[in-house]
N, CA, C, O and CB atoms as a CASP TS submission, in Angstrom:
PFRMAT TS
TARGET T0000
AUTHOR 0000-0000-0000
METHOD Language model
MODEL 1
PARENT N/A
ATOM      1  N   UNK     1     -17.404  -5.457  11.806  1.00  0.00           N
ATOM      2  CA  UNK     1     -15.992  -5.340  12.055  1.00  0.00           C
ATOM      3  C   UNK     1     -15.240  -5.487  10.731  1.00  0.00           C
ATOM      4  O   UNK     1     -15.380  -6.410   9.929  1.00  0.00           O
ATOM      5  CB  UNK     1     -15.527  -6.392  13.085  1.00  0.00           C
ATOM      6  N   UNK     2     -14.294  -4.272  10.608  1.00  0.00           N
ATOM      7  CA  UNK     2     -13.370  -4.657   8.967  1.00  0.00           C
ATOM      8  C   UNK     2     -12.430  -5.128   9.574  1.00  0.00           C
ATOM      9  O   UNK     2     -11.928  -4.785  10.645  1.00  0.00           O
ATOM     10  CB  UNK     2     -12.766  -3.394   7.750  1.00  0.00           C
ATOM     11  N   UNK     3     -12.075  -6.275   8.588  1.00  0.00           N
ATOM     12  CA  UNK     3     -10.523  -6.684   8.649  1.00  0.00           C
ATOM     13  C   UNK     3     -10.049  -6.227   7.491  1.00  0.00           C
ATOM     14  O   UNK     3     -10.710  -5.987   6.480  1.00  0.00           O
ATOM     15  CB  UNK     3     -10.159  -8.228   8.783  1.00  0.00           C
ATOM     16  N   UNK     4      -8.613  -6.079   7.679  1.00  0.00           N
ATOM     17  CA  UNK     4      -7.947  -5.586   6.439  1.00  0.00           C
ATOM     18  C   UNK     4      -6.763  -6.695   6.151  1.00  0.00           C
ATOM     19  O   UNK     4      -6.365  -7.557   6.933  1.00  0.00           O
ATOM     20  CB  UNK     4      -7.326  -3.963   6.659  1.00  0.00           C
ATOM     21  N   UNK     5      -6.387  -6.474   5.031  1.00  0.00           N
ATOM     22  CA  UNK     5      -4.842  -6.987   4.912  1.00  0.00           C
ATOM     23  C   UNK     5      -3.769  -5.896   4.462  1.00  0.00           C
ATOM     24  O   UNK     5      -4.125  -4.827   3.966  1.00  0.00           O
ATOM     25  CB  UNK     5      -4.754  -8.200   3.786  1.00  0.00           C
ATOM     26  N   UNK     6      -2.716  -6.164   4.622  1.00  0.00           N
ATOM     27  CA  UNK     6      -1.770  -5.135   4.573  1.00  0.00           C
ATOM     28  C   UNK     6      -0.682  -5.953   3.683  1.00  0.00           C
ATOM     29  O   UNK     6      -0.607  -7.181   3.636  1.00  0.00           O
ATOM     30  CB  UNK     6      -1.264  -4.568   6.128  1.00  0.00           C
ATOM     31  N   UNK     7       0.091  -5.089   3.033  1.00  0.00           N
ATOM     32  CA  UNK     7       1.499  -4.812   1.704  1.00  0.00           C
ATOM     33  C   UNK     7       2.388  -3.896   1.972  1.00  0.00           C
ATOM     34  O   UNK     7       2.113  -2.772   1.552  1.00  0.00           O
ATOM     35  CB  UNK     7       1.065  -4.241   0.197  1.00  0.00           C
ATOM     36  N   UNK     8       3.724  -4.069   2.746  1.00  0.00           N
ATOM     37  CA  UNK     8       4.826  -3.382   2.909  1.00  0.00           C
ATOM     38  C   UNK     8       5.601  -3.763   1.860  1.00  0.00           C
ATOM     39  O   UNK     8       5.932  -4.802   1.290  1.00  0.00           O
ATOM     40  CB  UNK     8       5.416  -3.532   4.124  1.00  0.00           C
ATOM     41  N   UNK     9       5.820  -2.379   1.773  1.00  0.00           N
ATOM     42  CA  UNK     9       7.059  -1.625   0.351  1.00  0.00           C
ATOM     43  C   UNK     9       7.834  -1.009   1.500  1.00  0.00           C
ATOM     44  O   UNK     9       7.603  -0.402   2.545  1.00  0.00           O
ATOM     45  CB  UNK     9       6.331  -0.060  -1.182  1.00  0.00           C
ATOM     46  N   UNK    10       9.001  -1.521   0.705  1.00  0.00           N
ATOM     47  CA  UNK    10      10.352  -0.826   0.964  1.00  0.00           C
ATOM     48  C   UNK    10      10.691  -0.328  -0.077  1.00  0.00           C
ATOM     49  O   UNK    10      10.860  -1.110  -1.014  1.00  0.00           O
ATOM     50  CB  UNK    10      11.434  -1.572   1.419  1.00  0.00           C
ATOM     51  N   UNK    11      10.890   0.960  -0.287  1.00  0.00           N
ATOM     52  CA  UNK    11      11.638   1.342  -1.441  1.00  0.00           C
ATOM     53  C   UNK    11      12.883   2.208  -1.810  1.00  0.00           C
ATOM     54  O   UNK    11      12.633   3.391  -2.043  1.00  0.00           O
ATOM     55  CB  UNK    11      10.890   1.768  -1.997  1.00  0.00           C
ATOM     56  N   UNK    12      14.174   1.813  -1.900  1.00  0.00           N
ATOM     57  CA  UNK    12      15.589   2.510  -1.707  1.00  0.00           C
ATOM     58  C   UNK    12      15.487   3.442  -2.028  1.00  0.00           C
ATOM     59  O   UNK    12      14.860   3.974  -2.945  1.00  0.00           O
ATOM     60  CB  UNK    12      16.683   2.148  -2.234  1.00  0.00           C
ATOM     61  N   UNK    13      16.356   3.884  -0.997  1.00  0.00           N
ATOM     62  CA  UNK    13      16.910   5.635  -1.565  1.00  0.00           C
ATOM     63  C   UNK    13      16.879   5.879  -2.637  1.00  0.00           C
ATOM     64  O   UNK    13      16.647   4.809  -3.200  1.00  0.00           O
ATOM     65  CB  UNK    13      18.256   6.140  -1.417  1.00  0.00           C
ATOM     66  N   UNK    14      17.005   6.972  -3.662  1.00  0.00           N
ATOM     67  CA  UNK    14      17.357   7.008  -4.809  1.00  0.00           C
ATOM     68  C   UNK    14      16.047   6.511  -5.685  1.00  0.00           C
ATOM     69  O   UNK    14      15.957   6.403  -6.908  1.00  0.00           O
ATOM     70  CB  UNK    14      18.616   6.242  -4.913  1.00  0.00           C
ATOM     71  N   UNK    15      15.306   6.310  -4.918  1.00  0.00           N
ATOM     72  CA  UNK    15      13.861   6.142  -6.094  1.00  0.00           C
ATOM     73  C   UNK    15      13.393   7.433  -6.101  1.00  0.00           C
ATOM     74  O   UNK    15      13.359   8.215  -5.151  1.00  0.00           O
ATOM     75  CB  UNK    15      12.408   5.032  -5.625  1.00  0.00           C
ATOM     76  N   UNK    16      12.950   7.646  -7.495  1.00  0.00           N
ATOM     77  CA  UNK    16      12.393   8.947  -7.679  1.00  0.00           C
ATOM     78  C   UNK    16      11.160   9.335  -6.966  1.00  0.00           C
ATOM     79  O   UNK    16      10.896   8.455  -6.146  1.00  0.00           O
ATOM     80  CB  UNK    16      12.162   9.112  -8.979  1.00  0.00           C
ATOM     81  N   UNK    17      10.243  10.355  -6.943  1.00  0.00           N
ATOM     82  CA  UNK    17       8.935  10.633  -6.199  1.00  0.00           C
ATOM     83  C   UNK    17       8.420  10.111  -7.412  1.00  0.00           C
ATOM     84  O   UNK    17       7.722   9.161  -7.058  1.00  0.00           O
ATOM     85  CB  UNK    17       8.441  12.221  -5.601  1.00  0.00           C
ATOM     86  N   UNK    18       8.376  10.205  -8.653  1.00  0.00           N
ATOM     87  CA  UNK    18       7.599   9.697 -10.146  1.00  0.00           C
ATOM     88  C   UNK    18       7.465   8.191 -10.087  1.00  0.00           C
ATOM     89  O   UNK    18       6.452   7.522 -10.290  1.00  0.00           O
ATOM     90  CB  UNK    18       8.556  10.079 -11.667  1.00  0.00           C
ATOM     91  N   UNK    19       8.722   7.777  -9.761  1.00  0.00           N
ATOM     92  CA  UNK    19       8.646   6.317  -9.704  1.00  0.00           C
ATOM     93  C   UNK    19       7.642   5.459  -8.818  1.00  0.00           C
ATOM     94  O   UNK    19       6.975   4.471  -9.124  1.00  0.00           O
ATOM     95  CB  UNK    19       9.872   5.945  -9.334  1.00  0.00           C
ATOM     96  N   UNK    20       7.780   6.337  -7.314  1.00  0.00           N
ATOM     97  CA  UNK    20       7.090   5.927  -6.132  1.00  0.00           C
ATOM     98  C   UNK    20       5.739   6.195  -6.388  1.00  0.00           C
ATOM     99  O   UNK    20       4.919   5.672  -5.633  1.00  0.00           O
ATOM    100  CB  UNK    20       7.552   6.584  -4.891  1.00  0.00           C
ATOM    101  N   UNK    21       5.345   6.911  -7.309  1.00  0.00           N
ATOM    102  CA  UNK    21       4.164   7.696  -7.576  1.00  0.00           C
ATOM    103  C   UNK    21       3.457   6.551  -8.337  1.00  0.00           C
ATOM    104  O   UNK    21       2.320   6.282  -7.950  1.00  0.00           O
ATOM    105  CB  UNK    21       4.402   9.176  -8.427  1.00  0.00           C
ATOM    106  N   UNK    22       3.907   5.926  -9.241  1.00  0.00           N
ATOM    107  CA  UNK    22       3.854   5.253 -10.416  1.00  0.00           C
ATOM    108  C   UNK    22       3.229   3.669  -9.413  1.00  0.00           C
ATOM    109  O   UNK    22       2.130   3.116  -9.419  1.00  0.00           O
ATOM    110  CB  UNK    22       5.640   5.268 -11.429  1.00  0.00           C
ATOM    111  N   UNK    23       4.263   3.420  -8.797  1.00  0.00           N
ATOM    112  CA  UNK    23       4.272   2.107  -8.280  1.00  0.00           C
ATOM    113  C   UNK    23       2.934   1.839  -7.408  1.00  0.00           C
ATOM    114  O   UNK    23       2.365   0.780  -7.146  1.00  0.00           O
ATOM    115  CB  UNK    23       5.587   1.914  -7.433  1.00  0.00           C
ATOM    116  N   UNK    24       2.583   3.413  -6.989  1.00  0.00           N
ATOM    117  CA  UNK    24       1.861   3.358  -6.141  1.00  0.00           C
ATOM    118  C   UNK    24       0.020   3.399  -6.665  1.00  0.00           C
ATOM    119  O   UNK    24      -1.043   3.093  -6.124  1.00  0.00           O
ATOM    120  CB  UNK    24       2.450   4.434  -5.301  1.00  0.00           C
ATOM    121  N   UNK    25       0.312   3.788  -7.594  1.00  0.00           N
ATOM    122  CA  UNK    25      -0.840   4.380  -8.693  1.00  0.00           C
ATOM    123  C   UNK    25      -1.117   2.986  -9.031  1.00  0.00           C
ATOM    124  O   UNK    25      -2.317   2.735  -8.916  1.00  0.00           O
ATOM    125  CB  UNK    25      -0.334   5.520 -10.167  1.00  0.00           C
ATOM    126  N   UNK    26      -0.193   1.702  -9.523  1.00  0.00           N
ATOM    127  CA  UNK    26      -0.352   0.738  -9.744  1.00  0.00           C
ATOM    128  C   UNK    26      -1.229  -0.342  -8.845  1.00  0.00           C
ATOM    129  O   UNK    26      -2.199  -1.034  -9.155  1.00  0.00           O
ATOM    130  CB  UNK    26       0.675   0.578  -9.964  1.00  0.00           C
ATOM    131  N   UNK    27      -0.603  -0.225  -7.785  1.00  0.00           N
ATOM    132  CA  UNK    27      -1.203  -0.814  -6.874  1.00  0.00           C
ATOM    133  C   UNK    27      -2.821  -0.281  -6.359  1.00  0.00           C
ATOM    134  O   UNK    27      -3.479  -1.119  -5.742  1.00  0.00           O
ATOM    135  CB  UNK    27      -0.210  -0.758  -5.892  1.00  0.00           C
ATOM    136  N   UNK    28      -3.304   0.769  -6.552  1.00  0.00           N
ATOM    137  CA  UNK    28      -4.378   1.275  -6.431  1.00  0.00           C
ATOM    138  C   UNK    28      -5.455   0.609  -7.422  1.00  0.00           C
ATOM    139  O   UNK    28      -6.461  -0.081  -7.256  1.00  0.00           O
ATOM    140  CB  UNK    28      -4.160   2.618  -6.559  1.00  0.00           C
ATOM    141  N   UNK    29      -4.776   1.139  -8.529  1.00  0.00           N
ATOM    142  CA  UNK    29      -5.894   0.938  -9.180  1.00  0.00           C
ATOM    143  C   UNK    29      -5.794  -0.639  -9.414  1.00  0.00           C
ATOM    144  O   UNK    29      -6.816  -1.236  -9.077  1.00  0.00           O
ATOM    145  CB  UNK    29      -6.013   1.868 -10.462  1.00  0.00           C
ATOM    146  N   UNK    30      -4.621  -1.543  -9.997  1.00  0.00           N
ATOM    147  CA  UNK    30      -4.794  -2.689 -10.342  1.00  0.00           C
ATOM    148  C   UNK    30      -5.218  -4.047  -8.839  1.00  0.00           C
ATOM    149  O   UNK    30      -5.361  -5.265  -8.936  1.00  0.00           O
ATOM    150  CB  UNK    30      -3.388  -2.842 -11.204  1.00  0.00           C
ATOM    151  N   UNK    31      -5.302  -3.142  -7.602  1.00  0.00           N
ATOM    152  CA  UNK    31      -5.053  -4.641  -6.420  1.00  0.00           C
ATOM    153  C   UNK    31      -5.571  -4.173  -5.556  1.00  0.00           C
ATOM    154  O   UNK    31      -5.433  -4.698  -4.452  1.00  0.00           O
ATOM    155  CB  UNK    31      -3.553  -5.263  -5.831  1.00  0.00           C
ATOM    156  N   UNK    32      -6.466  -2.869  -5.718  1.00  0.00           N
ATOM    157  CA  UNK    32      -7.600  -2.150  -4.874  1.00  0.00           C
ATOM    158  C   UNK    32      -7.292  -2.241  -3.162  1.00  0.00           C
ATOM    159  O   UNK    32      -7.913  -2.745  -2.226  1.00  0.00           O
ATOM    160  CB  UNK    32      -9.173  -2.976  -5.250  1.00  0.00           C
ATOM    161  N   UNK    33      -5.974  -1.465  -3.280  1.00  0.00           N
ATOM    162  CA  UNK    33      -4.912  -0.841  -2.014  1.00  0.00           C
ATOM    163  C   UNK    33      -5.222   0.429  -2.226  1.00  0.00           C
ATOM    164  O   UNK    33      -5.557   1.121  -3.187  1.00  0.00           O
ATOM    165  CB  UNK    33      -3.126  -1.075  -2.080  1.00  0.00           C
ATOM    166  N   UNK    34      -4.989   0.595  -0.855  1.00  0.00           N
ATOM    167  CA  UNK    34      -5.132   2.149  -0.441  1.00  0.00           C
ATOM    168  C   UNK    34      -3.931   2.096   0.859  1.00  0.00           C
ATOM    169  O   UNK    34      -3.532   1.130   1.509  1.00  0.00           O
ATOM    170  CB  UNK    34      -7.052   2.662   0.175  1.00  0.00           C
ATOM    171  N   UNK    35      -3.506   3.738   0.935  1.00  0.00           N
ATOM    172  CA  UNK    35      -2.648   3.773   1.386  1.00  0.00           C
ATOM    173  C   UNK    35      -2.766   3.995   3.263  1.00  0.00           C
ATOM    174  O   UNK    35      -3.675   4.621   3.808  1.00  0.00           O
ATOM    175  CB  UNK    35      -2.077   4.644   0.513  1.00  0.00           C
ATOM    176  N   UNK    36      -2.063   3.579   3.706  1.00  0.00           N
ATOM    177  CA  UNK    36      -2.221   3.289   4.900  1.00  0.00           C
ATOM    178  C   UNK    36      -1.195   3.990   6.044  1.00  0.00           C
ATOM    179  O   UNK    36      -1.404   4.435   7.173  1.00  0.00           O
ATOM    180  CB  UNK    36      -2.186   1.927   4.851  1.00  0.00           C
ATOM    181  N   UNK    37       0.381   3.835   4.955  1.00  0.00           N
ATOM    182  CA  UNK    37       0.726   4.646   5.956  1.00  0.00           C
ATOM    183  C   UNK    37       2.694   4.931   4.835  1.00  0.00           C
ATOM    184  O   UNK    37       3.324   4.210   4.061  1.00  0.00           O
ATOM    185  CB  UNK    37       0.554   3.579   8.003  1.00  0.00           C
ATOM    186  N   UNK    38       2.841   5.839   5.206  1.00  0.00           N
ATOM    187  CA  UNK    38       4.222   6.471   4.638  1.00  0.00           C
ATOM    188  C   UNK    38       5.139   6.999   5.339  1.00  0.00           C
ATOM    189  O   UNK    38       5.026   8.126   5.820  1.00  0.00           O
ATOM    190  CB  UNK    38       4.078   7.413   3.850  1.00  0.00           C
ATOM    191  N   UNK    39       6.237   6.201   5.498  1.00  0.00           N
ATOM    192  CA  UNK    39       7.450   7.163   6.171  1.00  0.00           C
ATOM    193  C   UNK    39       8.330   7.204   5.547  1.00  0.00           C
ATOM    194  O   UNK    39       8.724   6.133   5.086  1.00  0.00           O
ATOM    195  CB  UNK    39       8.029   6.902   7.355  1.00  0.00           C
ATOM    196  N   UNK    40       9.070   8.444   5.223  1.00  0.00           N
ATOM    197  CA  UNK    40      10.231   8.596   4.586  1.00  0.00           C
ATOM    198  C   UNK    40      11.325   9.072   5.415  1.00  0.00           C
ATOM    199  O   UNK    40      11.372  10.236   5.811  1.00  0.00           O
ATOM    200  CB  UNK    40      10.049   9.392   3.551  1.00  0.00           C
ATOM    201  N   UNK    41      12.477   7.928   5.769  1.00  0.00           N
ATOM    202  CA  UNK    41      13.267   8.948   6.353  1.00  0.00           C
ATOM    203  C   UNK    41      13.987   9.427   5.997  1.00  0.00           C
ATOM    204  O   UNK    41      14.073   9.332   4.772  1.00  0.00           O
ATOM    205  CB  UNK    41      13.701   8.859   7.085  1.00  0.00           C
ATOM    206  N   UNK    42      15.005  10.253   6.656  1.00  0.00           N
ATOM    207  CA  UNK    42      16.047  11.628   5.979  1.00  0.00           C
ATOM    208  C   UNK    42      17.291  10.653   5.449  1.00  0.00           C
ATOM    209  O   UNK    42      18.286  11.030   6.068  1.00  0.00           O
ATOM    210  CB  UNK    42      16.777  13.106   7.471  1.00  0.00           C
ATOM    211  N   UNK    43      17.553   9.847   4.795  1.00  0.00           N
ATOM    212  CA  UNK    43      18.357   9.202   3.947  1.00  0.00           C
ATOM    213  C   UNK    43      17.339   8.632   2.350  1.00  0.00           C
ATOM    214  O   UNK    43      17.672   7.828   1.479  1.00  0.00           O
ATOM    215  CB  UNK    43      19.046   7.892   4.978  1.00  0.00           C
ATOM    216  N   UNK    44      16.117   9.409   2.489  1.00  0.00           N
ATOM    217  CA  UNK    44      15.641   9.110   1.234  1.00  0.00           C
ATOM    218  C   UNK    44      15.025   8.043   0.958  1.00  0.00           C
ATOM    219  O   UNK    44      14.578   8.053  -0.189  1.00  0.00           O
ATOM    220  CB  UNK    44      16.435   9.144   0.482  1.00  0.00           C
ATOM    221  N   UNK    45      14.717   6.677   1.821  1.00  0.00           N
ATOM    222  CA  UNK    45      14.023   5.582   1.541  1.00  0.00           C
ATOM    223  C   UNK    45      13.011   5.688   2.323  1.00  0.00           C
ATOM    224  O   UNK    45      13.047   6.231   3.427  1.00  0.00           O
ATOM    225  CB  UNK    45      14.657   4.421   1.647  1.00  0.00           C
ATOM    226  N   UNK    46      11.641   4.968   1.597  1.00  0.00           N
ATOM    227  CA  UNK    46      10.626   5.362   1.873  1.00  0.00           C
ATOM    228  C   UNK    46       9.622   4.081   2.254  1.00  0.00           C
ATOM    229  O   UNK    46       9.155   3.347   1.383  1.00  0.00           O
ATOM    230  CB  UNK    46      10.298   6.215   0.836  1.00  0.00           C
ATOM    231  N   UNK    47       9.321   3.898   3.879  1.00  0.00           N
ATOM    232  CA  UNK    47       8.779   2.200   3.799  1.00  0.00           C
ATOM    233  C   UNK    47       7.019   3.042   3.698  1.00  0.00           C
ATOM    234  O   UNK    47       6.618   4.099   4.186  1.00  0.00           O
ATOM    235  CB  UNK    47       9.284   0.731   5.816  1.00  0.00           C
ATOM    236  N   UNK    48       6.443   2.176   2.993  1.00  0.00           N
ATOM    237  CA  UNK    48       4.625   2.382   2.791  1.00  0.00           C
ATOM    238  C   UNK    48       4.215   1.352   3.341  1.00  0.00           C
ATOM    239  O   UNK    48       4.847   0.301   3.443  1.00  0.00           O
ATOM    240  CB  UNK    48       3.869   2.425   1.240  1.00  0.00           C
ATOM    241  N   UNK    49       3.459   1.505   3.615  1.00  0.00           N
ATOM    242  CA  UNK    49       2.213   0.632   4.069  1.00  0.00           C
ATOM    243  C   UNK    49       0.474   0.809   3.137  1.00  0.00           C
ATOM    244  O   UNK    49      -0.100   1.856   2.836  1.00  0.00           O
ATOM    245  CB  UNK    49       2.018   1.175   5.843  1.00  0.00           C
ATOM    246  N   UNK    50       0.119  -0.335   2.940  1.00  0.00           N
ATOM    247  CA  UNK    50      -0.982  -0.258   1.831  1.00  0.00           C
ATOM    248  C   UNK    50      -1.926  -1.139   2.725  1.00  0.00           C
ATOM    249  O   UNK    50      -1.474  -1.845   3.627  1.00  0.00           O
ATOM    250  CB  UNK    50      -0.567  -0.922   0.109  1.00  0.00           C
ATOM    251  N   UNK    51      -3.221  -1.062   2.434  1.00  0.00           N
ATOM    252  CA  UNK    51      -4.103  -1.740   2.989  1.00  0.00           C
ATOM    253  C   UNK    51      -5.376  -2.117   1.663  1.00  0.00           C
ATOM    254  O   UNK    51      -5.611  -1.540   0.601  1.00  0.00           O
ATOM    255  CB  UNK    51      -4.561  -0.828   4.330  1.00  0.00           C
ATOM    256  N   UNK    52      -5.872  -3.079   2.175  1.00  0.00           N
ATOM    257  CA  UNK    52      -7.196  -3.494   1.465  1.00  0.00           C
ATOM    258  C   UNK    52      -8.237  -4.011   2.358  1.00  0.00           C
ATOM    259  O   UNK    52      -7.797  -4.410   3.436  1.00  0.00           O
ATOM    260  CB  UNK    52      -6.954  -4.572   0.431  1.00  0.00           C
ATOM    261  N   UNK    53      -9.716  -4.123   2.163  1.00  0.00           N
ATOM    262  CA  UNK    53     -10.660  -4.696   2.960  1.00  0.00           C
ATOM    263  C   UNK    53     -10.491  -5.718   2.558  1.00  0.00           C
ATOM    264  O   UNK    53     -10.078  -5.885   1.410  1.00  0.00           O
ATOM    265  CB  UNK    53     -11.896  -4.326   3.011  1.00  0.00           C
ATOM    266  N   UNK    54     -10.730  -6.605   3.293  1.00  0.00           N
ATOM    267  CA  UNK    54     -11.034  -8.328   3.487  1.00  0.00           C
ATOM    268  C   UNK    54     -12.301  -8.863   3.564  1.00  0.00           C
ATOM    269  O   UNK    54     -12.523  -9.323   4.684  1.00  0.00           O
ATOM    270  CB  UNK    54     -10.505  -8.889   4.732  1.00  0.00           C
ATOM    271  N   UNK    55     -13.656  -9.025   2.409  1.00  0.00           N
ATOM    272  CA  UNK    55     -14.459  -9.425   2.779  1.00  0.00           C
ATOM    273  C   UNK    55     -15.068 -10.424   2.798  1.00  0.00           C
ATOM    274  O   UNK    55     -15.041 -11.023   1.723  1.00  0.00           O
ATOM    275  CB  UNK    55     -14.796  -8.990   2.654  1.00  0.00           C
ATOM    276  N   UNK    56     -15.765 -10.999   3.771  1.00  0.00           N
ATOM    277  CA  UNK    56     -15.820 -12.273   4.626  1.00  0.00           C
ATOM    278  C   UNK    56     -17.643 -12.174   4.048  1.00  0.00           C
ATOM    279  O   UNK    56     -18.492 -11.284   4.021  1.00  0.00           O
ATOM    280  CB  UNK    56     -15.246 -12.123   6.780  1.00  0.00           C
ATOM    281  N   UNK    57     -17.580 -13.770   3.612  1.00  0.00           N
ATOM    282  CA  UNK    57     -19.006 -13.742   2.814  1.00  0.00           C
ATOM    283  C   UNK    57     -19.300 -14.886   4.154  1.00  0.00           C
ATOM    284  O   UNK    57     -18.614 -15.832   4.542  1.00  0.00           O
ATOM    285  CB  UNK    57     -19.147 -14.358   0.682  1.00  0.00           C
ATOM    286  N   UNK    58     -20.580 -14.358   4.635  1.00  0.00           N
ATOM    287  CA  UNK    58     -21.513 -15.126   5.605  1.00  0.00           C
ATOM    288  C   UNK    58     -22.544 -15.779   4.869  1.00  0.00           C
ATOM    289  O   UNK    58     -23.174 -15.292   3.930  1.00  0.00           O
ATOM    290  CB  UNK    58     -22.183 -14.226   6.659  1.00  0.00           C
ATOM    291  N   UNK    59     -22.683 -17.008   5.401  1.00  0.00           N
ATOM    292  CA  UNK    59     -23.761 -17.879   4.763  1.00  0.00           C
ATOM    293  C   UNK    59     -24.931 -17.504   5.265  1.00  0.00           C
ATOM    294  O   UNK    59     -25.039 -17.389   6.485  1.00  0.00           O
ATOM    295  CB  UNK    59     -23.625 -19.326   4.958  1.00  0.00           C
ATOM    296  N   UNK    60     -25.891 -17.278   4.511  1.00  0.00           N
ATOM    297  CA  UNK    60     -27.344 -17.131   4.269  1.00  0.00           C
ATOM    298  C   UNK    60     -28.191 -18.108   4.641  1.00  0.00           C
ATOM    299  O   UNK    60     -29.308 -17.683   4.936  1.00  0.00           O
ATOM    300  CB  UNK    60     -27.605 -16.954   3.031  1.00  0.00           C
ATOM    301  N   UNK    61     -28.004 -19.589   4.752  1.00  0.00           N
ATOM    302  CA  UNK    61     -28.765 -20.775   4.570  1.00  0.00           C
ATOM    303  C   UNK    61     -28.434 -21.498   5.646  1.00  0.00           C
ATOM    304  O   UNK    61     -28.923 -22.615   5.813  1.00  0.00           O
ATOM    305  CB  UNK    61     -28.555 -21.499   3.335  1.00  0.00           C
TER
END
């Protein structure tokens, strides 16, 4: 069974797609998120959703 954890971004209107691009690129590579989910609505702000695995170390002994 995966568990995940999740990172909501809000990000205002008026942010560029470069910017969002940027922020998002960041989070990938530096905090090993992946994207989960994107809505943009028609006033231009854009909430994301990011996810990561959660892994759960079981004892051996």
């Amino acid at each position: 069974m995966l568990d995940y954890s999740y990172l909501v971004l809000h990000l205002p209107r008026g942010t560029s797609r470069d910017v969002a691009r940027r922020i998002l690129t960041e989070h990938a590579e530096y905090g090993d998120w992946e994207l989960d989910r994107l809505r943009l609505y028609p006033d231009g702000r854009r909430d994301i959703r990011l996810r990561r695995k959660i892994i759960r170390v079981t004892r051996t002994m």
